[in-house]
PAKE-698668 format. One line per 2 residues: number of its first residue (from 0); their letters; for each residue x negated, y, z negated of C-alpha. Coordinates in nm, 4 decimals, always signed. Layout:
// PAKE-698668
NUM> A> X/Y/Z ~ ... $
// end
This chain:
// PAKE-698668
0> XX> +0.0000/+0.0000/+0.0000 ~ -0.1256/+0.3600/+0.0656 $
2> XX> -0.2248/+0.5465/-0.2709 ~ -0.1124/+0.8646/-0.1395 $
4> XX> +0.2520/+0.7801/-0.1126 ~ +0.4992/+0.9301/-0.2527 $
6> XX> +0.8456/+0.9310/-0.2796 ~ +1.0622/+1.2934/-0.3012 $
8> XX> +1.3874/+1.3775/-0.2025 ~ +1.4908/+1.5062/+0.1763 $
10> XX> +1.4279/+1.8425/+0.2924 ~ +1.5745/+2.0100/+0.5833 $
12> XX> +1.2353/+2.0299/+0.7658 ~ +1.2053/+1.6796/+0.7729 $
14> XX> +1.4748/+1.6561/+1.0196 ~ +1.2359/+1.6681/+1.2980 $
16> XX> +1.0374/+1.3748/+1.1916 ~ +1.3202/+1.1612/+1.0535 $
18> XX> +1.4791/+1.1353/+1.4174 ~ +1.2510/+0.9122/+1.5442 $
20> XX> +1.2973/+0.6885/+1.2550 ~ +1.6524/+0.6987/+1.3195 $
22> XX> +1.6139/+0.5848/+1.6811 ~ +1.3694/+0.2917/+1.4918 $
24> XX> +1.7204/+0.1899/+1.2962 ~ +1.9259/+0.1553/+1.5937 $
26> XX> +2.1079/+0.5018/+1.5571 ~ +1.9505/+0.7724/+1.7659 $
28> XX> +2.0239/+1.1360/+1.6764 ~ +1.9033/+1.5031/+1.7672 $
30> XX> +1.7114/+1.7415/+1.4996 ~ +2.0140/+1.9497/+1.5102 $
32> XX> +2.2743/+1.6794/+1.4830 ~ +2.0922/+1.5117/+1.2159 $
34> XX> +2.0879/+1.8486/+1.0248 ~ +2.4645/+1.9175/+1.0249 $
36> XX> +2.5202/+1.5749/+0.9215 ~ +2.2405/+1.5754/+0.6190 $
38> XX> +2.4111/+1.9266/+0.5326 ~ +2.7230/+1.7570/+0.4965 $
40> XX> +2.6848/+1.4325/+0.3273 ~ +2.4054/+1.5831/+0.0979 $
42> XX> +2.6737/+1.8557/-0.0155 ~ +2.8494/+1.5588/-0.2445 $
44> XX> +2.7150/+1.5130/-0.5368 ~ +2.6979/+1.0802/-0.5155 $
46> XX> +2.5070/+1.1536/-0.2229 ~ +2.0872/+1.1091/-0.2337 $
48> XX> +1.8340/+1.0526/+0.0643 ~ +1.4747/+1.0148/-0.0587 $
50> XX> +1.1948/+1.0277/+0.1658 ~ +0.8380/+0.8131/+0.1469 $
52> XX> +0.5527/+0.9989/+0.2605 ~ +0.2223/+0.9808/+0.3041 $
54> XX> -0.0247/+1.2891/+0.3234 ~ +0.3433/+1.5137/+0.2897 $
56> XX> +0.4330/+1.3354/+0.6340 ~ +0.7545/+1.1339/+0.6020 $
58> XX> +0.7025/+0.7596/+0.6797 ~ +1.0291/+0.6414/+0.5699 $
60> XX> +1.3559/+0.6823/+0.3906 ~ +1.6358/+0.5603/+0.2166 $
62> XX> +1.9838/+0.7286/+0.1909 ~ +2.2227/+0.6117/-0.1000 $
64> XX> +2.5004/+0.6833/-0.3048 ~ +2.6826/+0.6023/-0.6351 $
66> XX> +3.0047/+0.3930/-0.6033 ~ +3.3275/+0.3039/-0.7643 $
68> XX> +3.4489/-0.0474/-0.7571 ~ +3.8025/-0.0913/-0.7179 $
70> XX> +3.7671/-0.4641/-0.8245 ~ +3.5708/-0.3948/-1.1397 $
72> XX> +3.5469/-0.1314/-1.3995 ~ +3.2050/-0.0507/-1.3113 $
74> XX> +2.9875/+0.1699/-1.0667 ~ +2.7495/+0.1611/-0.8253 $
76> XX> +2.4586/+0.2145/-0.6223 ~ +2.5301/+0.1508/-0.2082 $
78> XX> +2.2336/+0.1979/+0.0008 ~ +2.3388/+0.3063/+0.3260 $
80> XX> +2.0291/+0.3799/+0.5571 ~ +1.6791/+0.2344/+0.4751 $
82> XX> +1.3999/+0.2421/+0.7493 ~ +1.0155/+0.2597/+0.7254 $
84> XX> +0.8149/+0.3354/+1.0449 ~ +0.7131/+0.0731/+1.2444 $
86> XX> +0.3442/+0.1631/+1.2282 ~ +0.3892/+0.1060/+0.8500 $
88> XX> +0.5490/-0.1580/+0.7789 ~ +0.4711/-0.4871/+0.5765 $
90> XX> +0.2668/-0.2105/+0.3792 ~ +0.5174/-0.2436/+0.0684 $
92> XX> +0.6683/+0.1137/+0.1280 ~ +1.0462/-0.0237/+0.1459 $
94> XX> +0.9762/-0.2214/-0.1843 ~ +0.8777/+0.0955/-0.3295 $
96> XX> +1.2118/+0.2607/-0.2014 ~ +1.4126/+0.0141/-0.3069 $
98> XX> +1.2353/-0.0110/-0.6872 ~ +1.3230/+0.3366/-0.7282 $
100> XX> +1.6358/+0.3097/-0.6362 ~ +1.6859/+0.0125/-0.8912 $
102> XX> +1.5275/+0.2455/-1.1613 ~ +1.7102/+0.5554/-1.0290 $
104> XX> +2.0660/+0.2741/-1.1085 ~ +1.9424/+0.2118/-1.4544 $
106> XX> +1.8639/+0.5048/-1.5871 ~ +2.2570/+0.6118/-1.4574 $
108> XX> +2.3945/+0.3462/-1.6527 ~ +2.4752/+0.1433/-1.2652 $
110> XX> +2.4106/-0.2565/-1.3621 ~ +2.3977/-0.3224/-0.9297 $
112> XX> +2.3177/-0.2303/-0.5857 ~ +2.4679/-0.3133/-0.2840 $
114> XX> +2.4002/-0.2501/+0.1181 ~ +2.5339/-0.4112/+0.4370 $
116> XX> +2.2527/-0.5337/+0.7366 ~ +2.3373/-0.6006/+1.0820 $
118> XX> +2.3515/-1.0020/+1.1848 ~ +2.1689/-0.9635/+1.4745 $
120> XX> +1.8280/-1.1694/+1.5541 ~ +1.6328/-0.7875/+1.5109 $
122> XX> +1.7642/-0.7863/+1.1612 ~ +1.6770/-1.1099/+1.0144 $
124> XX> +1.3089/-0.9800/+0.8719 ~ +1.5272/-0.7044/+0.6997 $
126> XX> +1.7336/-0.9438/+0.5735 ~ +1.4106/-1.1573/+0.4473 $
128> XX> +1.3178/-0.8470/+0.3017 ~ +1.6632/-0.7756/+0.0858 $
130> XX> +1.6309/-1.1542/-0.0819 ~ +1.2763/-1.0179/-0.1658 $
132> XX> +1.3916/-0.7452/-0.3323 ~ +1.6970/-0.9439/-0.5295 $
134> XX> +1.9805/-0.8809/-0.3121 ~ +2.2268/-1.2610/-0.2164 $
136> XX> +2.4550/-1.2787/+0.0801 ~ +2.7523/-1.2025/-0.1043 $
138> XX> +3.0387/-1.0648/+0.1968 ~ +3.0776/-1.0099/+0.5453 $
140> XX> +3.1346/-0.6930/+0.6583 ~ +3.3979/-0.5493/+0.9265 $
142> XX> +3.4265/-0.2690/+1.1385 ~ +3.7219/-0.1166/+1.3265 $
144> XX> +3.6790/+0.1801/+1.5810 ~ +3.9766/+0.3309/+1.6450 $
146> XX> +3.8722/+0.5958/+1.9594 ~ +3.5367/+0.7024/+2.0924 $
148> X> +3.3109/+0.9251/+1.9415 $
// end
């Protein structure tokens, strides 16, 4: 792992350099788009996107937020975007992302974590990854579009 990591929370001028990681996750998105829609999201308070850096440049990132079951009386913590650049991966920087989110869920009182992965072939190292880090199959997840973007 690189010493000089370090993990901080987003800030609007990483927008330029998060885009390409975006593309890496399978959703491309322009500086400007991905601005209005960090301005948005980042607005609510259950809302968090944390960047991993190294020498200030951002490397990675993982976007989360705090969750209320309606099957249990309990909260918590849904990671919704994690990606680290290809050029640094198997380097340990997602573990890191994912450990402070797991401390970040303690120290709120949250007692688990959840995330959904895509079930394509490009996914199953991610998916590796996640039983790594803790994380069981558990559900299936759906989608339903109901027009075009």
């Amino acid at each position: 792992m690189k010493t000089n990591l370090i993990i901080r929370p987003y800030q609007i001028e990483d927008c330029k350099h998060l885009c390409p990681l975006y593309a890496q996750l399978g959703y491309p998105v322009s500086v400007k788009g991905l601005e209005q829609r960090l301005s948005k999201l980042l607005t609510h308070d259950d809302y968090h996107f944390w960047i991993a850096a190294i020498d200030e440049y951002p490397v990675g990132f993982i976007g989360f937020a705090r969750m209320y079951m309606f099957e249990a009386d309990e909260d918590y913590i849904r990671i919704l975007a994690l990606v680290v650049d290809k050029d640094y991966r198997r380097e340990g920087i997602a573990a890191v992302l994912v450990e402070k989110i797991k401390q970040f869920a303690k120290e709120s009182g949250v007692q688990s974590l959840a995330l959904n992965s895509g079930i394509t072939n490009e996914r199953e190292s991610a998916h590796l990854f996640y039983q790594n880090q803790g994380f069981e199959k558990s559900s299936f997840g759906f989608k339903c579009r109901l027009s075009s973007p």
